[in-house]
KELOVEX-977645 format. One record per residue: x, y, z of N, C-alpha, C in turn; residue in one letter. Coordinates in Angstrom, 1 decimal. Example, Ala and Ser with C-alpha at 12.3 -4.5 7.8 and 13.67 -1.06 7.14 Angstrom:
# KELOVEX-977645
    n.u    n.v    n.w   ca.u   ca.v   ca.w    c.u    c.v    c.w aa
   13.2   -5.7    7.8   12.3   -4.5    7.8   13.2   -3.3    7.8  A
   12.8   -2.2    7.1   13.7   -1.1    7.1   12.9    0.0    7.9  S
# end
This chain:
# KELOVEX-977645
    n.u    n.v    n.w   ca.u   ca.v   ca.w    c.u    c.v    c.w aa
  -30.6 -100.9  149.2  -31.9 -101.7  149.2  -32.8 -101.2  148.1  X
  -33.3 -102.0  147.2  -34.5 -101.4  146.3  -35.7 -101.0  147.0  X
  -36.0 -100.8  146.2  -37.2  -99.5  146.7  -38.7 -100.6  146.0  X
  -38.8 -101.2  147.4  -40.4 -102.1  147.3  -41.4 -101.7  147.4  X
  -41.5 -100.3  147.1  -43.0  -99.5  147.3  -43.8  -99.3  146.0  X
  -44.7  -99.7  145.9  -45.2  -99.5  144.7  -45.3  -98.2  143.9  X
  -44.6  -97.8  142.6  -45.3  -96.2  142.5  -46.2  -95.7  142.7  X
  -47.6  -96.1  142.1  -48.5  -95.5  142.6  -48.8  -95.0  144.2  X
  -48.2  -95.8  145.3  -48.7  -95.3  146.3  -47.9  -94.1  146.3  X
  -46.7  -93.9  146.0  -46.2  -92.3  146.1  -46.9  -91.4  145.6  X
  -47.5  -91.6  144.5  -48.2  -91.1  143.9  -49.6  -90.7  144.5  X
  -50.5  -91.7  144.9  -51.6  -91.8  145.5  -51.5  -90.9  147.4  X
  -50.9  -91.7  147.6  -50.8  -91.5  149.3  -50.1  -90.1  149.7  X
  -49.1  -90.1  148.6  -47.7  -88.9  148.7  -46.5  -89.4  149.7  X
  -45.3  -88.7  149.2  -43.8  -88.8  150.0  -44.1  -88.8  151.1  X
  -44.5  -87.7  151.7  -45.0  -87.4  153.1  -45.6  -87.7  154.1  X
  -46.1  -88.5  153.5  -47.4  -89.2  154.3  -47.1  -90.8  154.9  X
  -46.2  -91.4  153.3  -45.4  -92.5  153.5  -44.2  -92.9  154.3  X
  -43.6  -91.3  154.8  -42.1  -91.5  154.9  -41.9  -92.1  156.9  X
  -43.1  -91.7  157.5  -43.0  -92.1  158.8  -43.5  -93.4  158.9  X
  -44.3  -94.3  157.8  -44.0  -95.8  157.5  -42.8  -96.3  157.2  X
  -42.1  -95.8  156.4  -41.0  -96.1  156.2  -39.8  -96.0  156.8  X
  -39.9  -94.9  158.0  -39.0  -95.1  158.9  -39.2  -95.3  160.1  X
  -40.9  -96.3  160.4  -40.5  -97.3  161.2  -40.5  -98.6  161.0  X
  -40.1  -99.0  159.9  -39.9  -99.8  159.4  -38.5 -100.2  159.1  X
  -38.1  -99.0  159.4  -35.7  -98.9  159.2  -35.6  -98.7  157.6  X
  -36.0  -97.9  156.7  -36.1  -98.1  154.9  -37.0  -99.0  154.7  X
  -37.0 -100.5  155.1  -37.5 -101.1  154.8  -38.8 -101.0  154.1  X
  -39.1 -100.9  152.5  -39.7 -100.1  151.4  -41.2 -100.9  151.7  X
  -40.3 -102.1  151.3  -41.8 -103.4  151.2  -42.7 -103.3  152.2  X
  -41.5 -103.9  153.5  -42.9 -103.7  154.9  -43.3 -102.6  155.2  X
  -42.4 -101.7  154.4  -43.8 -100.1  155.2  -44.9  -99.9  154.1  X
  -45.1 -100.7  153.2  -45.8 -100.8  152.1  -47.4 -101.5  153.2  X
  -46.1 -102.8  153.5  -47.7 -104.1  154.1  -48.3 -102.8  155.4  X
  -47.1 -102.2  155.7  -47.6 -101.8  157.3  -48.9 -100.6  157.0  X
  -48.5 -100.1  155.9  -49.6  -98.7  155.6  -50.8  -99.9  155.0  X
  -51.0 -100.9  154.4  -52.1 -101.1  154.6  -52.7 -102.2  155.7  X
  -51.9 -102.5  156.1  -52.7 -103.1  157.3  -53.1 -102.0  158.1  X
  -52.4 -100.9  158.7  -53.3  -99.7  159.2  -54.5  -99.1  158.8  X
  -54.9  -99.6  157.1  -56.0  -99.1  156.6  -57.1 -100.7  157.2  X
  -56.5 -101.6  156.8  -57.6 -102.8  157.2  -57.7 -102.4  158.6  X
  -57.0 -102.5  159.7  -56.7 -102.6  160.9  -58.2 -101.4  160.8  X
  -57.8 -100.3  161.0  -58.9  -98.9  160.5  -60.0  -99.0  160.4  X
  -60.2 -100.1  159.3  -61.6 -100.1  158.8  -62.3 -101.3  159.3  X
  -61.6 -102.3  160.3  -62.3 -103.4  161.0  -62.9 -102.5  162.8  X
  -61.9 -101.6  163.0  -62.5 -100.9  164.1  -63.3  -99.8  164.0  X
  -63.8  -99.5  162.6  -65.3  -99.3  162.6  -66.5  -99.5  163.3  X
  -66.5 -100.8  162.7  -67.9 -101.5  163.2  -67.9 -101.5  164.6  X
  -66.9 -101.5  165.3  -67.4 -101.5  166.8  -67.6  -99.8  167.0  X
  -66.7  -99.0  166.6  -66.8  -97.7  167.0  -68.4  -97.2  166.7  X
  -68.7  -98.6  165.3  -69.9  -97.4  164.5  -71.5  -97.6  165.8  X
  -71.0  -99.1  166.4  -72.2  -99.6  167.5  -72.5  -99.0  168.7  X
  -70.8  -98.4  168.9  -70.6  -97.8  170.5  -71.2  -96.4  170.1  X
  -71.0  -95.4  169.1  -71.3  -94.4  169.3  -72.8  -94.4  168.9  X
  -73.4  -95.1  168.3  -75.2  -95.0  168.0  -75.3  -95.4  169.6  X
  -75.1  -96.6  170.1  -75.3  -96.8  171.2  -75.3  -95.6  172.6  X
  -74.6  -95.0  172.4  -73.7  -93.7  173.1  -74.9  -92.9  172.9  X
  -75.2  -92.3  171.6  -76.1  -91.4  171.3  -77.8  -91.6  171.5  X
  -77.9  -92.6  171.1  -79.7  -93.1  171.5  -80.1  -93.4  173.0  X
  -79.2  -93.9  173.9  -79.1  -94.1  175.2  -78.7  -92.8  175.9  X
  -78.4  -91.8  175.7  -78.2  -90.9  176.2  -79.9  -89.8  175.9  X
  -79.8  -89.8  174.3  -80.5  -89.2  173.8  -82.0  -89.2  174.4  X
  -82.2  -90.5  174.2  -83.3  -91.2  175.3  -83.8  -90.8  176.7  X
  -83.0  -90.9  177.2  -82.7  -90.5  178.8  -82.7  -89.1  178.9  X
  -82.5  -88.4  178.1  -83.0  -86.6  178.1  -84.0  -86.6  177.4  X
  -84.2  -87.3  176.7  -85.9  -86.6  176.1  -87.0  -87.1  177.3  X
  -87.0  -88.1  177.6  -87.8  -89.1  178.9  -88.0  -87.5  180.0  X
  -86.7  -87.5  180.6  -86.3  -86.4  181.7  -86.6  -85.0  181.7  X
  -86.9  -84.6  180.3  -87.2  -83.4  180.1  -88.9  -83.5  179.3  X
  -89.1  -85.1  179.1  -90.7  -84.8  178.5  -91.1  -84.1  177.2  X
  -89.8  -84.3  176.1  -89.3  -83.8  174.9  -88.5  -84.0  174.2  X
  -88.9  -84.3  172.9  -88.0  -85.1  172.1  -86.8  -83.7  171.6  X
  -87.3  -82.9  171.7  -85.9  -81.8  171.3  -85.9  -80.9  173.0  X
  -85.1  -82.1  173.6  -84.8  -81.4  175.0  -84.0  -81.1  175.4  X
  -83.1  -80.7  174.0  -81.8  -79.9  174.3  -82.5  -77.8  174.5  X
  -83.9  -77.6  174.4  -84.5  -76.6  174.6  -84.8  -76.4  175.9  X
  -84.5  -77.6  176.7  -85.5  -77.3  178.1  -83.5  -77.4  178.9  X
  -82.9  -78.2  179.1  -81.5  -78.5  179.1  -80.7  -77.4  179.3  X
  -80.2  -77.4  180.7  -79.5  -76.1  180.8  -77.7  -76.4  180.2  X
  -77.7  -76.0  178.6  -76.9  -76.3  178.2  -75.6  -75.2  177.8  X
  -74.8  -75.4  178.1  -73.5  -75.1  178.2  -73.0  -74.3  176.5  X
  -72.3  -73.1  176.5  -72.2  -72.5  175.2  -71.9  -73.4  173.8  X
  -71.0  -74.1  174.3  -70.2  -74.9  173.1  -71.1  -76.2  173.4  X
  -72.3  -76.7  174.0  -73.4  -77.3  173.6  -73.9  -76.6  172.6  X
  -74.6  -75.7  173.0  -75.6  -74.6  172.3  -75.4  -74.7  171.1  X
  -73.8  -74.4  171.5  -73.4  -74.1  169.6  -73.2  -75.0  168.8  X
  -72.5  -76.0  169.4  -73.2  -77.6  168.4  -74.9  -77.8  167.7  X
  -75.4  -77.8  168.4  -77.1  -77.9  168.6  -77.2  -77.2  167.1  X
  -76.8  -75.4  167.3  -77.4  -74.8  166.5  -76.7  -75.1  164.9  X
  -75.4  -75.8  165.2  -74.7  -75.7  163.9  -75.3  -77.2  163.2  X
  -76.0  -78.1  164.3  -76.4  -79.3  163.4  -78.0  -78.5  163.0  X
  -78.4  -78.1  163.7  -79.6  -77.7  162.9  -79.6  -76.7  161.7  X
  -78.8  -76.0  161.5  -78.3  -75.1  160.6  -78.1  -76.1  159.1  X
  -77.3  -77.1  159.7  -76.8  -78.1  158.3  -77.9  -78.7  158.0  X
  -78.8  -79.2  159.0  -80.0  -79.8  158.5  -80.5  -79.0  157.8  X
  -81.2  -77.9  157.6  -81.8  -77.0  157.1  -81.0  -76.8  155.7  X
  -79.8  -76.7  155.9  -79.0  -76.7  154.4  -79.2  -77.5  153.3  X
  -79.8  -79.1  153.8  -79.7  -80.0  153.1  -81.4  -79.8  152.9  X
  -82.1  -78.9  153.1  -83.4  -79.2  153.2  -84.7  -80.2  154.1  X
  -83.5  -80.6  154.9  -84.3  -81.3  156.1  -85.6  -80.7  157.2  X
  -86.1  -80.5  157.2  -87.1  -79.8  158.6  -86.3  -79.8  159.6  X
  -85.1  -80.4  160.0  -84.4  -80.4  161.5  -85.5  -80.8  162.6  X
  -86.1  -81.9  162.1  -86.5  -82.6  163.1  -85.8  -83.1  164.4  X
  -86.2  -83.3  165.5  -85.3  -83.8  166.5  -84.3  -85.1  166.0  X
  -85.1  -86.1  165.7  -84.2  -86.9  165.0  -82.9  -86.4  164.0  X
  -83.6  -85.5  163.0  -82.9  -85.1  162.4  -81.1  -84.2  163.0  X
  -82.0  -84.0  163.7  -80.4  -82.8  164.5  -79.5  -84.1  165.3  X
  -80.8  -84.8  166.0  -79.5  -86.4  166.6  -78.5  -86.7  165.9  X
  -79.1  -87.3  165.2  -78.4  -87.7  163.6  -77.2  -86.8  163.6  X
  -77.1  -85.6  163.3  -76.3  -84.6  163.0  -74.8  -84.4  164.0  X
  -74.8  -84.4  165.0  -74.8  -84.2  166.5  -73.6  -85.3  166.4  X
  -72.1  -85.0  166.5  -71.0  -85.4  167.0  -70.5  -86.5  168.0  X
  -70.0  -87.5  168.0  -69.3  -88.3  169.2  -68.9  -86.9  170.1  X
  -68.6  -86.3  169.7  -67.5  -85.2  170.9  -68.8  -84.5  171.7  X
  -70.0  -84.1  170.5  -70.8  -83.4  171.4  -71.7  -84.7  172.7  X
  -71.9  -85.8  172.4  -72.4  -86.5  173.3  -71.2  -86.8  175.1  X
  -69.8  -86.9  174.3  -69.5  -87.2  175.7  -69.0  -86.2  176.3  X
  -69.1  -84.8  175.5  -68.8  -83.5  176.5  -69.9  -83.4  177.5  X
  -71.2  -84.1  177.3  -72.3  -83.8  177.8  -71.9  -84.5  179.4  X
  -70.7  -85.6  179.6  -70.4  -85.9  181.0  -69.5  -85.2  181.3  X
  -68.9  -83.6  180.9  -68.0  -82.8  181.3  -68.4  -82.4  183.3  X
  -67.4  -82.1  183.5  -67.7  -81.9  185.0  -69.0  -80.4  185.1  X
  -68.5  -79.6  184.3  -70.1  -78.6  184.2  -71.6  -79.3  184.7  X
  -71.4  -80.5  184.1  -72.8  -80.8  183.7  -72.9  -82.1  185.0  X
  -72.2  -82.1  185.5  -72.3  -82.9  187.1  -73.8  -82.8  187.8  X
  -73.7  -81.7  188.3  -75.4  -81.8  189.4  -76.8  -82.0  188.0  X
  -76.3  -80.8  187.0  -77.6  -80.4  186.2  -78.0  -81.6  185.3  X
  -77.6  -82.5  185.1  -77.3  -84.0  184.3  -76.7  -85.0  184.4  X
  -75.8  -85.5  185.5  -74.8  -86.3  185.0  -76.2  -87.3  186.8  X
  -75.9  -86.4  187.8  -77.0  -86.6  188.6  -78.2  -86.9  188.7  X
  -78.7  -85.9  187.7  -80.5  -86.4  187.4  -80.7  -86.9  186.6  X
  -80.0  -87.3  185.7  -80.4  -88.6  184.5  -79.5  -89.2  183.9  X
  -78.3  -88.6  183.4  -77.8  -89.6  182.2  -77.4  -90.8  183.0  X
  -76.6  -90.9  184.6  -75.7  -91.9  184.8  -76.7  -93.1  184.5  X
  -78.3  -92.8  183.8  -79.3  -93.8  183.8  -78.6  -94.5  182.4  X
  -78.1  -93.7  181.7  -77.5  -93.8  180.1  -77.0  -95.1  180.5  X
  -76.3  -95.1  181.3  -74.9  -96.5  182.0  -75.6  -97.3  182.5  X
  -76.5  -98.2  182.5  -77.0  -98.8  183.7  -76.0  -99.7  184.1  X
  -75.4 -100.3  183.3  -74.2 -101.2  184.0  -73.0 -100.5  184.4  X
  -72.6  -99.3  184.5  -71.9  -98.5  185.3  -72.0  -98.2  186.6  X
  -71.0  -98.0  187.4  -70.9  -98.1  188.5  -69.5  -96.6  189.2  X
  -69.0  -96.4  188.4  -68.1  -95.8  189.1  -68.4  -94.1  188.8  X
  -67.0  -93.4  188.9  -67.7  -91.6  189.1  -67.8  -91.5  187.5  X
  -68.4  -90.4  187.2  -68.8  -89.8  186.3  -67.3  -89.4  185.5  X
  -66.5  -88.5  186.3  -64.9  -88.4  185.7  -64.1  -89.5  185.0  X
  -64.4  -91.0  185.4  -63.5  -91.4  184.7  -63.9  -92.3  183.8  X
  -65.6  -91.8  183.6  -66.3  -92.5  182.3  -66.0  -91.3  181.1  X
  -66.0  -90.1  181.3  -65.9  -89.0  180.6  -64.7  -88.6  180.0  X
  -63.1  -89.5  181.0  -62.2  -89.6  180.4  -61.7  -90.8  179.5  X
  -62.6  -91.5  179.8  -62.8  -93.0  178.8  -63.6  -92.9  177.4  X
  -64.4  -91.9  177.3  -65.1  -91.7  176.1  -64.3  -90.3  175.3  X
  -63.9  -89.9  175.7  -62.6  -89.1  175.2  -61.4  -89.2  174.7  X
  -61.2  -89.9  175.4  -60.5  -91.1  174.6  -60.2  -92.0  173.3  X
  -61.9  -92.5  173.8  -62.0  -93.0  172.5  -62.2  -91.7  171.2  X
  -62.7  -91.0  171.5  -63.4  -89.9  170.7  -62.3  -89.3  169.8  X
  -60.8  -89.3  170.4  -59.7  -88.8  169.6  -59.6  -90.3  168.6  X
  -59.1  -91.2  169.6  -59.1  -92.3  168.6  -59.9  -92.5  167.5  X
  -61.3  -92.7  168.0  -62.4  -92.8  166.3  -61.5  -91.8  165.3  X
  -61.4  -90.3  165.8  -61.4  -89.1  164.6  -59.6  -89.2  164.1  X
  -58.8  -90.0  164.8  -58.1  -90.3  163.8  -58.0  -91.2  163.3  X
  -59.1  -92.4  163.0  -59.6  -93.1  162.2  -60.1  -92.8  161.2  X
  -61.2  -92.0  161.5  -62.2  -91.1  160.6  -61.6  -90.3  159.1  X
  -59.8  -89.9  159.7  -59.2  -88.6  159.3  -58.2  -89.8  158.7  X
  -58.1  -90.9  158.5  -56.8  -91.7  157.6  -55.7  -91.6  158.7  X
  -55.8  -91.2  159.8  -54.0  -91.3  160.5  -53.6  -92.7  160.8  X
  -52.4  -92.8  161.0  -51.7  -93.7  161.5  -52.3  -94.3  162.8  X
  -52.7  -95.4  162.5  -52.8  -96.0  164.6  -52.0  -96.9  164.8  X
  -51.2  -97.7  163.7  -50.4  -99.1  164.4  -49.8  -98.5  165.5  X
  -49.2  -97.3  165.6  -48.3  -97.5  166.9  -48.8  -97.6  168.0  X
  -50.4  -97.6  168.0  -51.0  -97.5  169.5  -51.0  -98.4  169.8  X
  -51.7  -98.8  171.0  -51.5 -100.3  172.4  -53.1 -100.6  171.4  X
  -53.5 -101.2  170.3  -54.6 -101.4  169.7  -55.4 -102.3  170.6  X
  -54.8 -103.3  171.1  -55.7 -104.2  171.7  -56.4 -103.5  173.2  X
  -55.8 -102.5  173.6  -56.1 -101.8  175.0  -57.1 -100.9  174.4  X
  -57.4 -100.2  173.0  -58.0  -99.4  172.4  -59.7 -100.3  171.9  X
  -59.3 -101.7  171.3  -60.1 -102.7  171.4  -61.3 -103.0  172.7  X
  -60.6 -103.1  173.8  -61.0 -103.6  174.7  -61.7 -102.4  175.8  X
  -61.8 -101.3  175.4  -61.9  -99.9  176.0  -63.2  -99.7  175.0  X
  -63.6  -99.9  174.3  -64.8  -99.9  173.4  -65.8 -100.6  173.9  X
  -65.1 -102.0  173.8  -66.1 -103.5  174.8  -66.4 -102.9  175.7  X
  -65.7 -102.4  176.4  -66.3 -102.0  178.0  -67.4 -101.1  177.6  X
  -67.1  -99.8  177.1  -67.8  -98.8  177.2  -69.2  -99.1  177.2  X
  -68.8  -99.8  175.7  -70.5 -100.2  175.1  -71.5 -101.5  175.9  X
  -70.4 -102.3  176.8  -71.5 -103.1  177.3  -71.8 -102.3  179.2  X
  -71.4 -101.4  179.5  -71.9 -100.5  180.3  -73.1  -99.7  179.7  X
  -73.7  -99.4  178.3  -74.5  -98.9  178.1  -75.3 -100.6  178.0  X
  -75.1 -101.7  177.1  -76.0 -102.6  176.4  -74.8 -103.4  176.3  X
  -75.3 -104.7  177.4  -74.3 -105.7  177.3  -74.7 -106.5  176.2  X
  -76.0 -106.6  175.4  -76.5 -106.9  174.5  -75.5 -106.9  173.8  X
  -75.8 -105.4  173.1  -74.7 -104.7  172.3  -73.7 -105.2  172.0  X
  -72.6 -104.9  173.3  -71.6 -105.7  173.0  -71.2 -107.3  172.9  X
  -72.3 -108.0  172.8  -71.8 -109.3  172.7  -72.3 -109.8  171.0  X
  -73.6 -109.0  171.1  -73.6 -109.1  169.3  -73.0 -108.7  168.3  X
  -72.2 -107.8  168.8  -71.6 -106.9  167.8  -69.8 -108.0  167.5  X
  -69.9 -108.8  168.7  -68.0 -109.5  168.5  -68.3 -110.2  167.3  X
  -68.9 -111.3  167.1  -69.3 -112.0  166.1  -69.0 -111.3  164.7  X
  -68.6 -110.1  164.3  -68.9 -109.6  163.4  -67.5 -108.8  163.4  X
  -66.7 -108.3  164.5  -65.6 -108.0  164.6  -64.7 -108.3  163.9  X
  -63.6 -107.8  162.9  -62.2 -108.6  162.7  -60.8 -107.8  163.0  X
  -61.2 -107.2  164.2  -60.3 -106.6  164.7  -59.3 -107.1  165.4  X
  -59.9 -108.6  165.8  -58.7 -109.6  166.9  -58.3 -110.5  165.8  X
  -58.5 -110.5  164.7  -57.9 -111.5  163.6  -56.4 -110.5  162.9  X
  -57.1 -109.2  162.9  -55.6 -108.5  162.2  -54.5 -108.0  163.3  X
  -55.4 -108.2  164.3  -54.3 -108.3  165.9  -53.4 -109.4  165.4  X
  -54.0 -110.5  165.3  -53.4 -111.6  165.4  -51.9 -111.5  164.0  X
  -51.9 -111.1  163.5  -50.8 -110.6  162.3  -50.0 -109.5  162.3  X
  -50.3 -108.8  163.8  -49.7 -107.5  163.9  -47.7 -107.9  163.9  X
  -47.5 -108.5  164.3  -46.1 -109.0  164.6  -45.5 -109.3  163.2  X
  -46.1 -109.8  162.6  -45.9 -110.4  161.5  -45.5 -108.9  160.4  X
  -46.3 -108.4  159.9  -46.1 -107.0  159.3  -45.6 -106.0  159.8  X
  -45.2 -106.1  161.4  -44.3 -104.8  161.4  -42.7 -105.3  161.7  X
  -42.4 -106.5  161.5  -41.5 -107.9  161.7  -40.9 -107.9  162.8  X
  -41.8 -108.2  163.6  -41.9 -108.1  164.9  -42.2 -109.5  166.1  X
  -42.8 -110.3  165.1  -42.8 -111.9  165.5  -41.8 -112.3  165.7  X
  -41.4 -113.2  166.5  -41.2 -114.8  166.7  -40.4 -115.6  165.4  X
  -39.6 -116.0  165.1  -39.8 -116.7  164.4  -40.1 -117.8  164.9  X
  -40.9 -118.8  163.3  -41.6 -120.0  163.6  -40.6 -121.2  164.6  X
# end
């Protein structure tokens, strides 16, 4: 079989990086060629939802502790957990690097998807999860555990987005539809303005096709 891969991506991408495209593809040079970049389109269409759910995640949460504590940097009053702490201190440190004052905003800003939904770790059950955030959810309904394993979830998924890995082989549309939820339990708003702008169900719609896996016509 010739070798349908463009040089440069060996070049660009590297051997290694390419070769588990390529062998799920069976050799097949060309389609592990389409499949690496539809993983990049695929990638970069589930941004935009990830980029709404996590502001969403962070200002709704953020909110709801400054309100409850009567302070916009109420991670000071917040009986917060070490590996809180040390998040906190390492965004305000960077702020300060870049010359920022580390305003509260400023450190939000700063401040991780991982650090917001460790904040529903079971630790933080009576001291938080009870006295204010489940306010974060107003469309939520169920225990705190299996919203905290649902945002965790996603939170690996974003950062091997973030990091160039491979996702075609996940259940993408179950990864899709696990975002919608999240985000319209904080702002059903949210989630309905944000589909419109989606093209994450259109490169769904071609997934069969590039990893040749359709139907034929």
């Amino acid at each position: 079989m010739s070798d349908g891969m463009p040089g440069w991506m060996y070049t660009v991408y590297s051997r290694p990086r390419l070769a588990p495209y390529i062998a799920v593809c069976d050799g097949d040079t060309t389609r592990a060629a389409e499949l690496y970049h539809w993983n990049v389109a695929v990638s970069s269409a589930f941004y935009q939802p990830l980029h709404v759910l996590e502001l969403a995640l962070r200002n709704s949460v953020h909110d709801r502790l400054s309100e409850h504590f009567d302070r916009a940097d109420w991670w000071r009053e917040a009986p917060l957990h070490r590996e809180s702490a040390r998040l906190v201190a390492k965004a305000e440190r960077n702020c300060r690097k870049r010359g920022s004052p580390a305003a509260p905003d400023d450190i939000v800003t700063e401040l991780s998807f991982g650090f917001w939904a460790f904040l529903l770790v079971a630790q933080y059950d009576r001291t938080l999860w009870r006295a204010v955030l489940h306010r974060a959810f107003p469309h939520y309904r169920g225990p705190r555990a299996d919203l905290h394993r649902e945002l965790d979830y996603l939170r690996t998924f974003r950062n091997r987005i973030m990091h160039h890995e491979p996702i075609h082989h996940r259940h993408l549309k179950a990864d899709h539809d696990t975002i919608y939820r999240i985000l319209s339990w904080i702002s059903t708003e949210a989630a309905s303005g944000v589909r419109y702008l989606d093209r994450v169900p259109e490169l769904l719609l071609v997934e069969g096709q590039v990893r040749g896996t359709a139907p034929p016509p």
